[in-house]
C-alpha angles and dihedrals in degrees: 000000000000108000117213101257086047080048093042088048098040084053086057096048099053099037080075098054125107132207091279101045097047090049086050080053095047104051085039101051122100103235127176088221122048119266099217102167123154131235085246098048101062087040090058088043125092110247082231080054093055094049092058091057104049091051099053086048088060094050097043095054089039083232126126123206088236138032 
């Protein structure tokens, strides 16, 4: 389980990330559920949008991108 300083830090990593950088993530990123975007679909989306998600997808999966 995430503790609040790897959330905290998770929150200020991301928060760095560009469009790029979040959709590598996302199709590098061990899931339990399937992460079936489309190429369309993280284009329509706010940067600010795509980071929500992944972090809820983190959070979800208890699983941080580091560490």
């Amino acid at each position: 389980m995430p503790t609040v300083s790897s959330i905290d830090e998770l929150l200020c990593i991301v928060a760095t990330w560009d469009r790029d950088q979040l959709v590598n993530q996302f199709h590098s990123h061990a899931s339990r559920f399937p992460i079936d975007f489309t190429p369309d679909f993280y284009q329509s989306q706010s940067v600010e949008r795509l980071r929500h998600i992944f972090v809820a997808m983190c959070l979800q999966c208890q699983r941080l991108p580091f560490g």
